[in-house]
BALOBA-1460 file (C-alpha; in Angstrom, 3 decimals):
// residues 378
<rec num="1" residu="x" x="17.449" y="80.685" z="192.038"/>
<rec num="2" residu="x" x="16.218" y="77.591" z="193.361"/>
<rec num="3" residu="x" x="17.443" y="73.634" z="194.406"/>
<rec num="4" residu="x" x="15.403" y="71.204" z="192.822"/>
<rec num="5" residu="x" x="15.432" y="67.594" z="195.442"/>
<rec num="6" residu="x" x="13.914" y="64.697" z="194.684"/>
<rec num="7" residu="x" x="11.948" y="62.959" z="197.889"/>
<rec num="8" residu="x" x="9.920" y="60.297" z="198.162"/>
<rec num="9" residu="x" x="6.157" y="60.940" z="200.199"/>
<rec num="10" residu="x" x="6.351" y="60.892" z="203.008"/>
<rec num="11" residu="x" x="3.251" y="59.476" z="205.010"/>
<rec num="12" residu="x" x="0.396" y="61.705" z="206.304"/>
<rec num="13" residu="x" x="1.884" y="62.349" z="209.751"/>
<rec num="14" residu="x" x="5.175" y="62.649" z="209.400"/>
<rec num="15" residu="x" x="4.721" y="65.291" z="206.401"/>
<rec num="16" residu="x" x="2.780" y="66.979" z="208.773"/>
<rec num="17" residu="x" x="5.167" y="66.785" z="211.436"/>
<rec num="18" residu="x" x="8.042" y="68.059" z="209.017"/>
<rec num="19" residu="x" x="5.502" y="70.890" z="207.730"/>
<rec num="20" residu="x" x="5.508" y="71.786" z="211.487"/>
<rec num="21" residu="x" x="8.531" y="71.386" z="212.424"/>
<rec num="22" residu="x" x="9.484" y="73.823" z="209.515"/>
<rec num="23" residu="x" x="6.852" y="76.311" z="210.892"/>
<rec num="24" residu="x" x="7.983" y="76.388" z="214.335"/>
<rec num="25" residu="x" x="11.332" y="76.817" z="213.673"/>
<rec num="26" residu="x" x="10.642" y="79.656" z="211.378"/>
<rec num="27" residu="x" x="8.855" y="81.073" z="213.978"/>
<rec num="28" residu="x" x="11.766" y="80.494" z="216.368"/>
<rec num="29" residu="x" x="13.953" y="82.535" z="213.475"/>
<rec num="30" residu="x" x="11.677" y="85.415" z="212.971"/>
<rec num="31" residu="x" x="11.410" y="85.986" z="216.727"/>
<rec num="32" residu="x" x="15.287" y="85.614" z="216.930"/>
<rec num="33" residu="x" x="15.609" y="88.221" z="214.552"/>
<rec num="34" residu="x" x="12.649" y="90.777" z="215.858"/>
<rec num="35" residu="x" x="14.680" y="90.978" z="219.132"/>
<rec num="36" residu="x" x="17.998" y="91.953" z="217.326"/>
<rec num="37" residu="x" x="16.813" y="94.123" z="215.508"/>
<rec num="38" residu="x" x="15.244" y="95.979" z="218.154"/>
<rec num="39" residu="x" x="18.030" y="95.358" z="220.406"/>
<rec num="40" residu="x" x="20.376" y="98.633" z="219.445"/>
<rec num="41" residu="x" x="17.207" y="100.955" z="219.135"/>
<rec num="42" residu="x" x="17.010" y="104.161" z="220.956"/>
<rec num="43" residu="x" x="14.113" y="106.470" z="221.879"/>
<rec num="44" residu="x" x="12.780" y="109.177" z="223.769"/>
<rec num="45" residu="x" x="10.856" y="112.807" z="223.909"/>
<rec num="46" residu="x" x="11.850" y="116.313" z="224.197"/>
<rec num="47" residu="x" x="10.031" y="118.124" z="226.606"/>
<rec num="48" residu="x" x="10.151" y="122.171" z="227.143"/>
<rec num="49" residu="x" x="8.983" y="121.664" z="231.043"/>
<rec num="50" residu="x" x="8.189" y="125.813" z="231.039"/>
<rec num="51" residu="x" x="5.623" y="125.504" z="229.092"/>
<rec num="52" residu="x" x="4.399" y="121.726" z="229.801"/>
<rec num="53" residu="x" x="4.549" y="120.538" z="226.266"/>
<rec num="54" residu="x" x="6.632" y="118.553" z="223.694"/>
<rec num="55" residu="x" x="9.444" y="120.426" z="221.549"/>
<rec num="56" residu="x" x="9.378" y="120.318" z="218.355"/>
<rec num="57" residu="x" x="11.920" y="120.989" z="215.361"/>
<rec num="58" residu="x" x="15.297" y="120.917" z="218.530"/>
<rec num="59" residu="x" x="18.064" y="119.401" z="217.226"/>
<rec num="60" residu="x" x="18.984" y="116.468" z="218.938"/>
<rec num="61" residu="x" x="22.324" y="114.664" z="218.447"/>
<rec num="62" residu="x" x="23.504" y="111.155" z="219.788"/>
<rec num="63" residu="x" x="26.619" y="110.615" z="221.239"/>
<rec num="64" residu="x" x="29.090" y="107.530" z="221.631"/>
<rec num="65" residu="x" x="31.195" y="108.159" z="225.300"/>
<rec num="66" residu="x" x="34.521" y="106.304" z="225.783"/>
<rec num="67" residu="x" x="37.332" y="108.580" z="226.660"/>
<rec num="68" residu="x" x="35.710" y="111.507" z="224.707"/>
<rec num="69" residu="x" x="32.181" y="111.965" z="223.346"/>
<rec num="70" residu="x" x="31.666" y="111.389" z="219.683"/>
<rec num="71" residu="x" x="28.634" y="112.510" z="217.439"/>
<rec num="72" residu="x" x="27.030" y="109.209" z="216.127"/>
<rec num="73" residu="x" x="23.944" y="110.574" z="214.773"/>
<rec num="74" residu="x" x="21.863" y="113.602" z="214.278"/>
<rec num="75" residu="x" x="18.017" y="114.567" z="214.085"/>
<rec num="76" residu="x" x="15.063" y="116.721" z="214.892"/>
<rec num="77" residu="x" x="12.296" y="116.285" z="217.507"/>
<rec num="78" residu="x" x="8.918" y="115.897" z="215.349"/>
<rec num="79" residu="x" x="6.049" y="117.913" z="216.295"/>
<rec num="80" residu="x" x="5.465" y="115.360" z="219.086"/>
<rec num="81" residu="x" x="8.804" y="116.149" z="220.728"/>
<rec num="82" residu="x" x="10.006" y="112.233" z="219.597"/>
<rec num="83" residu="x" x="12.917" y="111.055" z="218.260"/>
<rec num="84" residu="x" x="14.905" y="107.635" z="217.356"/>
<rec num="85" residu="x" x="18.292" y="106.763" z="216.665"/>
<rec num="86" residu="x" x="20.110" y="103.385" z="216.087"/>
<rec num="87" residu="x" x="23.189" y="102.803" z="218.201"/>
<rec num="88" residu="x" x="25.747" y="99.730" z="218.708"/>
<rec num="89" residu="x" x="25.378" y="97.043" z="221.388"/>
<rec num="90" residu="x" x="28.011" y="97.494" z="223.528"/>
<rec num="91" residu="x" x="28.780" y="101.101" z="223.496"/>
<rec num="92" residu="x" x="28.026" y="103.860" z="225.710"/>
<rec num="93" residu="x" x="25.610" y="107.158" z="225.092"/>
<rec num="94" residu="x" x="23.789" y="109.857" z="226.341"/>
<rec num="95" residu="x" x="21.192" y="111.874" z="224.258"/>
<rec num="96" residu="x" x="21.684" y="116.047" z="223.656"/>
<rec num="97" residu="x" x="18.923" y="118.509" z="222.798"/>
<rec num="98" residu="x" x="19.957" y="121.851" z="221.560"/>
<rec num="99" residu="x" x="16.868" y="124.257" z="222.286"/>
<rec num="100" residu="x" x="17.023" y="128.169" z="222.336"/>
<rec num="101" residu="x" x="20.919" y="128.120" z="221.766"/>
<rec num="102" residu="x" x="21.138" y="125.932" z="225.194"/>
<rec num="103" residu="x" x="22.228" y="122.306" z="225.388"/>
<rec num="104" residu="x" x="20.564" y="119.808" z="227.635"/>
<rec num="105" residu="x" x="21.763" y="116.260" z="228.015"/>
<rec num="106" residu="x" x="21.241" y="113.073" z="229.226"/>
<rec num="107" residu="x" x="23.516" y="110.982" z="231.629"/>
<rec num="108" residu="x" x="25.064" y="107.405" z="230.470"/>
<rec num="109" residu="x" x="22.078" y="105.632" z="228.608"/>
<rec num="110" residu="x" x="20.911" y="102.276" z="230.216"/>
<rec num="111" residu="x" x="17.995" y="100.180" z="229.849"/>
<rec num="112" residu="x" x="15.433" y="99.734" z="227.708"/>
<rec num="113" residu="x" x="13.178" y="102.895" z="228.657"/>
<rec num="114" residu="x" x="12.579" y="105.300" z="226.200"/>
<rec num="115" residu="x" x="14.562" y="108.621" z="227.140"/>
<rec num="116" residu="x" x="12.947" y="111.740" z="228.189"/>
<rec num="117" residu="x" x="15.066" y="115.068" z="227.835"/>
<rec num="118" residu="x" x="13.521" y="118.102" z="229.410"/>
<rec num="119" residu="x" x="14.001" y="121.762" z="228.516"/>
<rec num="120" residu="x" x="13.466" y="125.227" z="229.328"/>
<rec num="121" residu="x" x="12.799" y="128.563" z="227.327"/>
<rec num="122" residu="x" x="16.061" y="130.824" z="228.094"/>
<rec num="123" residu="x" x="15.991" y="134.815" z="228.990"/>
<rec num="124" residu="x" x="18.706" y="136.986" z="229.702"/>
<rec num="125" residu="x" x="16.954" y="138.376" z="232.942"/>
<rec num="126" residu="x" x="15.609" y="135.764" z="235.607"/>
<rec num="127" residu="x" x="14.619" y="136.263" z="239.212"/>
<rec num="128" residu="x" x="14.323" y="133.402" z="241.706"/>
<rec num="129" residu="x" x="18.541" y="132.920" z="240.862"/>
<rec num="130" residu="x" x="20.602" y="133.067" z="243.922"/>
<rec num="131" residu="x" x="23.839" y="131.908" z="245.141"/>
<rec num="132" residu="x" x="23.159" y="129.130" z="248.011"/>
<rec num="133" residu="x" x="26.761" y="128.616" z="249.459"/>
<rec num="134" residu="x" x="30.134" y="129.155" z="249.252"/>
<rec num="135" residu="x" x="33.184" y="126.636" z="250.345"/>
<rec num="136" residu="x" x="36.671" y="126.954" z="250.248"/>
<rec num="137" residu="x" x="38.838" y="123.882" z="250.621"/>
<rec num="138" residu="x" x="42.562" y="125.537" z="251.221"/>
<rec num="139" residu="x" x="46.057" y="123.344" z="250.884"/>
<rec num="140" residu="x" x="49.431" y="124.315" z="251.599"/>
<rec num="141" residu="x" x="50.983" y="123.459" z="248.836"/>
<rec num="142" residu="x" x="55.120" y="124.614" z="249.249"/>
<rec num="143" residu="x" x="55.505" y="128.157" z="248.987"/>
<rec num="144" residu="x" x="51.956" y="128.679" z="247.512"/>
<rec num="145" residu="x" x="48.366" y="128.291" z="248.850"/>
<rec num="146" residu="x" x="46.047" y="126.444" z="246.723"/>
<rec num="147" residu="x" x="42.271" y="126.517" z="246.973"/>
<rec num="148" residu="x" x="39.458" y="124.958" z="245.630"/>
<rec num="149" residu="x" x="36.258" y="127.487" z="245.908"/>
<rec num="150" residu="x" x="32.618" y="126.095" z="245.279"/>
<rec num="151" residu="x" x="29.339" y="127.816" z="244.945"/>
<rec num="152" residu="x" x="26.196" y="126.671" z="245.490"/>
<rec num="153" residu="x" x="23.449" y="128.150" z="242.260"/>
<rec num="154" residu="x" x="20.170" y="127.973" z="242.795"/>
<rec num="155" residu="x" x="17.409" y="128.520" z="239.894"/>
<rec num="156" residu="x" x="14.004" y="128.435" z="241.633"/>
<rec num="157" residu="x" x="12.293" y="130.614" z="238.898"/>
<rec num="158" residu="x" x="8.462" y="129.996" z="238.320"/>
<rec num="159" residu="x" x="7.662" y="128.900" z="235.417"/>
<rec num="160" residu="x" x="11.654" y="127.054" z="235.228"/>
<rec num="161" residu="x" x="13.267" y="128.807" z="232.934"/>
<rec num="162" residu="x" x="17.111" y="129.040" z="231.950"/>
<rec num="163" residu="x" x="19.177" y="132.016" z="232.466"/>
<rec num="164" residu="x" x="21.052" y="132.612" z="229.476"/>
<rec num="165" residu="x" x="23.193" y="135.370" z="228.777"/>
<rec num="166" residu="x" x="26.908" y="137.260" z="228.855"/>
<rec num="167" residu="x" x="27.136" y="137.290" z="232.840"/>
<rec num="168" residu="x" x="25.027" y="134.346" z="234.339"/>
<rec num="169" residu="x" x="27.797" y="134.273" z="237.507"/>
<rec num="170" residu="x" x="29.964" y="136.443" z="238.681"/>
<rec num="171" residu="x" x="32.829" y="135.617" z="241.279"/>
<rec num="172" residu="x" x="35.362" y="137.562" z="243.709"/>
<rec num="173" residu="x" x="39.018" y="136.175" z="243.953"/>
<rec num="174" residu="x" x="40.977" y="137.242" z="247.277"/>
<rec num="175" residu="x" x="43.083" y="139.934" z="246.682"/>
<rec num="176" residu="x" x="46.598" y="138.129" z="244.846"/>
<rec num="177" residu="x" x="45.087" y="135.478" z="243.822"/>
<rec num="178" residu="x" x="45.716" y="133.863" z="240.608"/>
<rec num="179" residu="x" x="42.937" y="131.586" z="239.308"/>
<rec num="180" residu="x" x="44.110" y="128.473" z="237.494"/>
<rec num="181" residu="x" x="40.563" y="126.844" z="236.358"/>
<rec num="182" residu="x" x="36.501" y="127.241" z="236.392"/>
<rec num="183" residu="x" x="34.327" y="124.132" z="236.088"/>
<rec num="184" residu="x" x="30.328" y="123.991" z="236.614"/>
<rec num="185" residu="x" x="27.938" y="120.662" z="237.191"/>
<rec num="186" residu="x" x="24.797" y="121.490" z="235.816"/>
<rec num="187" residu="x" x="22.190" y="119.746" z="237.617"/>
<rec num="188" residu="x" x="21.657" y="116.243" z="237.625"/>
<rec num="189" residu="x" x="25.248" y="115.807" z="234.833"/>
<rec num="190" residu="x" x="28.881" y="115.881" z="235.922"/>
<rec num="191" residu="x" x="30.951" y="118.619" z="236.015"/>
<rec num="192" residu="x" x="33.462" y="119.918" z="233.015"/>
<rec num="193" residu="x" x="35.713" y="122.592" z="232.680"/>
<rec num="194" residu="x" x="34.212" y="126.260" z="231.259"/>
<rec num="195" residu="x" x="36.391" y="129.685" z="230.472"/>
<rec num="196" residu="x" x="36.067" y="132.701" z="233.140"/>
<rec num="197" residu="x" x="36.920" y="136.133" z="231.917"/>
<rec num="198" residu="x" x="38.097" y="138.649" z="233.857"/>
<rec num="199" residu="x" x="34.950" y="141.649" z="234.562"/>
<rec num="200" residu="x" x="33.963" y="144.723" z="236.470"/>
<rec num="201" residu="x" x="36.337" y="145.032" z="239.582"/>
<rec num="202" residu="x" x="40.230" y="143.993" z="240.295"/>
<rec num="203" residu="x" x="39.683" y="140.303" z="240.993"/>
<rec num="204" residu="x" x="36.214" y="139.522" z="239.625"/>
<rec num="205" residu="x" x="35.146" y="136.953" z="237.242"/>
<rec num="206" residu="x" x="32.182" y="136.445" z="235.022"/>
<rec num="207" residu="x" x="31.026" y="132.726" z="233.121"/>
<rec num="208" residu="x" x="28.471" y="133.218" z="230.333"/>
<rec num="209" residu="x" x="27.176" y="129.044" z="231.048"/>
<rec num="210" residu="x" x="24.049" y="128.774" z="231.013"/>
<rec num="211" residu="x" x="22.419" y="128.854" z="234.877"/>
<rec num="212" residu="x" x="19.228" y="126.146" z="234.595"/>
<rec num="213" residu="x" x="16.334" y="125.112" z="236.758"/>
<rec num="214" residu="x" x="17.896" y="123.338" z="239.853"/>
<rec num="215" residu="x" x="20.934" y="123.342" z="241.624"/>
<rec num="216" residu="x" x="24.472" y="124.369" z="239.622"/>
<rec num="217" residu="x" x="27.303" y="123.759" z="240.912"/>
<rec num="218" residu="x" x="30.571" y="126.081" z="240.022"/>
<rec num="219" residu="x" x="33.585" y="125.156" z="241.313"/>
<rec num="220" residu="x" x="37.238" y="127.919" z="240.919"/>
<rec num="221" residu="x" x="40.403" y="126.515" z="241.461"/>
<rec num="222" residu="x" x="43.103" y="129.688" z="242.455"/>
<rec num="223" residu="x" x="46.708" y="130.092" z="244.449"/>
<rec num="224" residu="x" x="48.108" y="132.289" z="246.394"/>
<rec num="225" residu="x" x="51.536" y="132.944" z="247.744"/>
<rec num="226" residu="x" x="52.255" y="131.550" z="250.896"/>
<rec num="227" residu="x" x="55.132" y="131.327" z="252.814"/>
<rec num="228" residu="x" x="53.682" y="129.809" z="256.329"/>
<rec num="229" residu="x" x="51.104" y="132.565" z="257.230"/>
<rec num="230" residu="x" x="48.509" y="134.244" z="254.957"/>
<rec num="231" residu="x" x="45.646" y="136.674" z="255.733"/>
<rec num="232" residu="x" x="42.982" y="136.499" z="253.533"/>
<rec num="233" residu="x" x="39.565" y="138.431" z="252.911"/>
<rec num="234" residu="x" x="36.984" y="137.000" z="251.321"/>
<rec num="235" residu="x" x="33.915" y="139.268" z="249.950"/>
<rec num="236" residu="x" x="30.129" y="138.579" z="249.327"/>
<rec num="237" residu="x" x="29.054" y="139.934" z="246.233"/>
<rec num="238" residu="x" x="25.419" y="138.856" z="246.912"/>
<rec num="239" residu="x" x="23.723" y="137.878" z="250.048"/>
<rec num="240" residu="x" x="24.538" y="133.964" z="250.725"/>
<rec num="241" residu="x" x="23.327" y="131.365" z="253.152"/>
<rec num="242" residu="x" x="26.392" y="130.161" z="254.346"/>
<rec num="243" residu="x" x="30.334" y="130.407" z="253.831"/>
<rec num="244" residu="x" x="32.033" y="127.450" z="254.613"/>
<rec num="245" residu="x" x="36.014" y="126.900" z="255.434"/>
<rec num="246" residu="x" x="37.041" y="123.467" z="255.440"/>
<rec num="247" residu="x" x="40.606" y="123.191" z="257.178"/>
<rec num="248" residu="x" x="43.243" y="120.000" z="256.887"/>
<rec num="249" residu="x" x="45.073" y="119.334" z="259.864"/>
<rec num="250" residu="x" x="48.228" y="120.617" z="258.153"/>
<rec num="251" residu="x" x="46.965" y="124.475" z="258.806"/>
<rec num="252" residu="x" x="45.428" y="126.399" z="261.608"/>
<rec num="253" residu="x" x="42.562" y="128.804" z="261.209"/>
<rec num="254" residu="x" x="42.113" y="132.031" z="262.807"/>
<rec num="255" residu="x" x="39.005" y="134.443" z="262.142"/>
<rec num="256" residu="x" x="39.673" y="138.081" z="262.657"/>
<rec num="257" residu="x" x="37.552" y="138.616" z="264.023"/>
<rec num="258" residu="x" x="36.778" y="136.059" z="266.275"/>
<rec num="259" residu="x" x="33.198" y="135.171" z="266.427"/>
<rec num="260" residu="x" x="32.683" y="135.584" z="262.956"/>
<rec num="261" residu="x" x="33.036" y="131.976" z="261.965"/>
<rec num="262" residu="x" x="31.621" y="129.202" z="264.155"/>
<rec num="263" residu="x" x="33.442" y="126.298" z="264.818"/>
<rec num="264" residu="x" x="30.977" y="122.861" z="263.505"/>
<rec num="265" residu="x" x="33.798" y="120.241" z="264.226"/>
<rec num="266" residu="x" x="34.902" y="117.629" z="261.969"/>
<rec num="267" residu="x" x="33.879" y="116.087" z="258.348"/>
<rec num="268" residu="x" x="35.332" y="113.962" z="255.814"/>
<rec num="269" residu="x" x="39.238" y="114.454" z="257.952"/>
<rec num="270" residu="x" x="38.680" y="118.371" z="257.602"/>
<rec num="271" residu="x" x="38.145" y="120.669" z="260.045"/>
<rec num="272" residu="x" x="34.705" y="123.066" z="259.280"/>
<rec num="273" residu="x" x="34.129" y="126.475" z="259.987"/>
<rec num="274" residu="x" x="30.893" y="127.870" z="259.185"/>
<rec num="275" residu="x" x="29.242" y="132.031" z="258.703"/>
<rec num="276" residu="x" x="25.721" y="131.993" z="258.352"/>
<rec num="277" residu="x" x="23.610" y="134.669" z="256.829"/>
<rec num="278" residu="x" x="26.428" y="136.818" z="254.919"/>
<rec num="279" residu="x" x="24.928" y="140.002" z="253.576"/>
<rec num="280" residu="x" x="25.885" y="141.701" z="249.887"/>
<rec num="281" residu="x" x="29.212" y="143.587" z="249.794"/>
<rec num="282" residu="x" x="30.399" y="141.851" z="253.640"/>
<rec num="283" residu="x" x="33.814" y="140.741" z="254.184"/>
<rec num="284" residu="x" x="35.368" y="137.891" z="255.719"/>
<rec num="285" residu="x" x="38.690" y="138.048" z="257.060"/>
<rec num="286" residu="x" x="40.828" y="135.160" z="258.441"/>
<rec num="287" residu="x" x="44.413" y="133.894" z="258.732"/>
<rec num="288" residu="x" x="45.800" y="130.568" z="257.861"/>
<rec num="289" residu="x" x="49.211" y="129.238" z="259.235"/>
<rec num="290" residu="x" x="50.882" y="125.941" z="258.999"/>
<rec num="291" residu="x" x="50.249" y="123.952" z="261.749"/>
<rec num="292" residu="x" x="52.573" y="122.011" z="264.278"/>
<rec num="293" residu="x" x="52.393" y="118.212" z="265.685"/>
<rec num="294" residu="x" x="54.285" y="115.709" z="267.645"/>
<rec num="295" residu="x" x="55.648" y="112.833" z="266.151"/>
<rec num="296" residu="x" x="57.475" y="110.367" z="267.635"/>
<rec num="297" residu="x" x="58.096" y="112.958" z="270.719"/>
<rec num="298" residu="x" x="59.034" y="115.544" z="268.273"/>
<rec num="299" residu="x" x="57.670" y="118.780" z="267.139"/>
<rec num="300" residu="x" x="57.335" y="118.736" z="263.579"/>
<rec num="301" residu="x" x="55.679" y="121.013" z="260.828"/>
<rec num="302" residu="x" x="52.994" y="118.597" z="258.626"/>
<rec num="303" residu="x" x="52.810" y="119.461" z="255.013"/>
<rec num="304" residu="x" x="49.945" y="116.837" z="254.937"/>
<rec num="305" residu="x" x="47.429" y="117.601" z="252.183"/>
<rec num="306" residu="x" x="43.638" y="117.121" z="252.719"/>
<rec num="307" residu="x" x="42.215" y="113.872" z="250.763"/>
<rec num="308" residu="x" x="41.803" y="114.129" z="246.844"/>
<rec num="309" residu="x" x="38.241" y="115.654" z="246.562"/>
<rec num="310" residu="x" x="36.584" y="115.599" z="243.335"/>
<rec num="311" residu="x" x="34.048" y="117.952" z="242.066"/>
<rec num="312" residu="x" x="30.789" y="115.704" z="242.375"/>
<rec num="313" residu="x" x="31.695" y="114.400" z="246.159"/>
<rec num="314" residu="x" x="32.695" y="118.326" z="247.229"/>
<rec num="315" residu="x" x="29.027" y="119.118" z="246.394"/>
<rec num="316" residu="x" x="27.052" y="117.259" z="248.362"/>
<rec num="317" residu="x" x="26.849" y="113.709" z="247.062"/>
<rec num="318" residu="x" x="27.402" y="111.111" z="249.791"/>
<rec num="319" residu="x" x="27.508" y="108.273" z="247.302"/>
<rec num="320" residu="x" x="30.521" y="108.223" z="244.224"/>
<rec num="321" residu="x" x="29.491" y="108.255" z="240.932"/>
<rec num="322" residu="x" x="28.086" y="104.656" z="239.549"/>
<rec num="323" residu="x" x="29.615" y="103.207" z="236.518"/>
<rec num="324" residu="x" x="26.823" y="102.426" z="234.354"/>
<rec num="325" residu="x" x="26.858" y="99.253" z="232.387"/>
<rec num="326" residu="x" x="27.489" y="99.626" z="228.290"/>
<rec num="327" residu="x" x="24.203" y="100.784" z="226.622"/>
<rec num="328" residu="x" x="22.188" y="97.365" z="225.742"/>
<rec num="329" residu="x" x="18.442" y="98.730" z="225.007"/>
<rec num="330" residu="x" x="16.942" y="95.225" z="224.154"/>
<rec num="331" residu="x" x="19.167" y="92.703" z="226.681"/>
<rec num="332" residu="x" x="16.516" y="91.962" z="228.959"/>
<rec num="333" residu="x" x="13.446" y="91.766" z="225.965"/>
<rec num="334" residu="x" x="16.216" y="89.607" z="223.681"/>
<rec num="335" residu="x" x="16.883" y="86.951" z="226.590"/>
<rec num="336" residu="x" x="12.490" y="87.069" z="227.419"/>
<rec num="337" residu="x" x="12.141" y="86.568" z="223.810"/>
<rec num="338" residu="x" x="14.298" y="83.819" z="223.207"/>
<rec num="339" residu="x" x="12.957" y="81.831" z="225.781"/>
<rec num="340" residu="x" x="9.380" y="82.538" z="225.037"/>
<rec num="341" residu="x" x="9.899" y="81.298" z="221.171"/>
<rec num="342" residu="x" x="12.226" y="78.599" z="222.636"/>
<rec num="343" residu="x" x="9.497" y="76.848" z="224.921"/>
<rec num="344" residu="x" x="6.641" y="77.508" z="222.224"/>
<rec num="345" residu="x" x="9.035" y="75.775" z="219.842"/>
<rec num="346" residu="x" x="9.800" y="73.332" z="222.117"/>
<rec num="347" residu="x" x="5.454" y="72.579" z="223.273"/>
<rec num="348" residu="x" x="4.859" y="72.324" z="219.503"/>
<rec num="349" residu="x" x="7.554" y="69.697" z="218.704"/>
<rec num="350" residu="x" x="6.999" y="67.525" z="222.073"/>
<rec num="351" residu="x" x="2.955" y="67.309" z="221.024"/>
<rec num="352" residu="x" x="3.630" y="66.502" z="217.362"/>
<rec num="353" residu="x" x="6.020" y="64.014" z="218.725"/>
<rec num="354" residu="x" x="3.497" y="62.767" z="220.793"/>
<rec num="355" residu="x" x="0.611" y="62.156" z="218.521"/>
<rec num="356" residu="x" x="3.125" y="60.663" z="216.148"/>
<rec num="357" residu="x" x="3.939" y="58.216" z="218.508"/>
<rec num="358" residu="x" x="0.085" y="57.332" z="219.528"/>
<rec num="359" residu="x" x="-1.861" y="58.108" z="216.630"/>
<rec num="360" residu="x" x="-0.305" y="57.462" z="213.686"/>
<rec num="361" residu="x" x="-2.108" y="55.788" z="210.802"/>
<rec num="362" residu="x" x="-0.492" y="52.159" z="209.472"/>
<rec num="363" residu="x" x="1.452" y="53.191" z="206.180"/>
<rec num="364" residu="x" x="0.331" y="51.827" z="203.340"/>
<rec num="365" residu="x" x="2.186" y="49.003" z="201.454"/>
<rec num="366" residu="x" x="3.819" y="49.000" z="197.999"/>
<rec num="367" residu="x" x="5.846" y="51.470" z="196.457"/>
<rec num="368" residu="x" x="5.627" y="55.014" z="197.280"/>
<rec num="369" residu="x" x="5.659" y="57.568" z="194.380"/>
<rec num="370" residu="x" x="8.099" y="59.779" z="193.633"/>
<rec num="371" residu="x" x="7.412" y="63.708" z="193.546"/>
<rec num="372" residu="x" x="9.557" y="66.549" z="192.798"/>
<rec num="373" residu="x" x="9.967" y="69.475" z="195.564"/>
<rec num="374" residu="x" x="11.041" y="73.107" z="195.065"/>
<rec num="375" residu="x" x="12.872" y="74.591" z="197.838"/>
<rec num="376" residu="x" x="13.633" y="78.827" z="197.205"/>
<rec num="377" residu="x" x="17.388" y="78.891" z="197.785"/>
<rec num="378" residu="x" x="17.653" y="82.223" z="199.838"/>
């Protein structure tokens, strides 16, 4: 379809003026567009980092994140290991690669970098896995004790590889203890809840998550009944660096006996206690009672509770966990564009201006002839 005008012609510099004028600002449009249209693109490369080159044929699947994660979008890694999805300005993602029957994923996308997802080939047998640490964050909590247990995995294996199978980690409860949940951060993500099943001895636990290369972090929350004085025993089922206790002021610690924990002062409000160099199979035995303060002149039991402690700050970070701004992969090129095209626009006009003003031929007299102009009606 098209819109027929009439016009009459116009004189040599101002046609040419219009002609540019029309140029420029398609040029204007088409870079207004470009930017768009590569505003909501996002991509990236799987790498398998044990054997130092890309990964092909994984399945990787994009995910939207607002209260839950949603699938958006699914593909395969191409024999280069690359991959591209479209997403929504505005929204939040993070990228996950399925390889070997193990998921690896990104954190909160931001930016306009392409994403990189590494992974590792997984075996059911791995040395260079070992447990780190061990902390225990007790609360009185009425008549029942609650704790909040965290261990320390490290995979150090050469080449990295991931250690995938039935048992990855096993864990001892103290004896009467009832455990109530099992989360694990794998490294460099944030921590979720997984299912422990009850294996080997009275008391032990097993997780089948996969253990990667890195630090993993496992955290068991359990009770036990307590009625203002409990013993308890903990026991190593593997050698570990260091057991830590760390005490509110609402309870008072005992080892039994003394001299096996050392006493490393205050952090973070709590009160630590620290065993170094625990050997497979070696228990730990110490008492916890509720402890007594004066207020106001008085003697008075404190059912004070230590401060909430979430799973990421428990394990080491010192700084909280930084809300990322909404996924916008071309902001920063859209806004260069724009202004790029908009001052190039801008140059054109103010020098066709210019030599309109100074250099424009005397029109000619009598009566100008009419023409007829086609104009594509889009």
């Amino acid at each position: 379809m098209a819109v027929t005008i009439r016009r009459q012609n116009l004189p040599r510099s101002a046609a040419q003026f219009a002609a540019t004028f029309r140029l420029s600002l398609l040029i204007a449009i088409l870079c207004l567009l470009t930017s768009v249209s590569t505003a909501s693109t996002i991509t990236g490369k799987v790498t398998n980092l044990s054997r130092n080159q890309p990964s092909s044929e994984d399945d990787v699947v994009l995910y939207r994140v607002d209260q839950t994660m949603h699938e958006v979008s699914r593909t395969k890694s191409d024999t280069h290991g690359a991959f591209r999805f479209e997403g929504q300005e505005g929204s939040h993602y993070l990228v996950a690669v399925l390889h070997q029957k193990v998921s690896y994923h990104t954190k909160l996308l931001s930016g306009t970098d392409p994403v990189v997802v590494s992974v590792y080939d997984a075996v059911q047998e791995l040395a260079g896995v070992q447990e780190s640490s061990s902390t225990l964050f007790p609360k009185a909590d009425g008549d029942v004790l609650r704790v909040s247990e965290f261990f320390v995995v490290l995979n150090q294996s050469t080449p990295p590889r991931t250690l995938s199978s039935q048992q990855t980690f096993t864990f001892l409860l103290p004896r009467g203890a009832v455990l109530d949940s099992t989360a694990v951060q794998p490294p460099g993500t944030l921590p979720f809840l997984v299912s422990a099943a009850a294996c080997g001895t009275r008391n032990q636990y097993c997780i089948a998550y996969p253990i990667r290369p890195g630090m993993t972090r496992i955290r068991a929350l359990y009770h036990l009944p307590y009625a203002g004085n409990i013993s308890i025993t903990a026991s190593a089922l593997r050698p570990v660096k260091e057991v830590a206790l760390m005490v509110p002021d609402s309870l008072r610690f005992e080892a039994n006996p003394p001299g096996t924990f050392t006493d490393r002062g205050k952090r973070n409000e709590l009160s630590m206690y620290l065993a170094t160099s625990v050997r497979s199979g070696q228990s730990l035995t110490f008492s916890l009672s509720a402890a007594d303060r004066v207020v106001g002149g008085e003697t008075a039991t404190t059912s004070a509770t230590p401060m909430g402690l979430s799973l990421a700050r428990t394990v080491g970070q010192t700084q909280p966990v930084q809300q990322l701004a909404p996924f916008s992969p071309g902001k920063r090129f859209l806004s260069w564009t724009i202004l790029i095209c908009a001052l190039v626009t801008a140059a054109i006009l103010m020098v066709l201006a210019f030599r309109r003003v100074t250099g424009a031929p005397a029109e000619l007299g009598g009566q100008a002839a009419q023409r007829t102009v086609t104009i594509p009606y889009v």
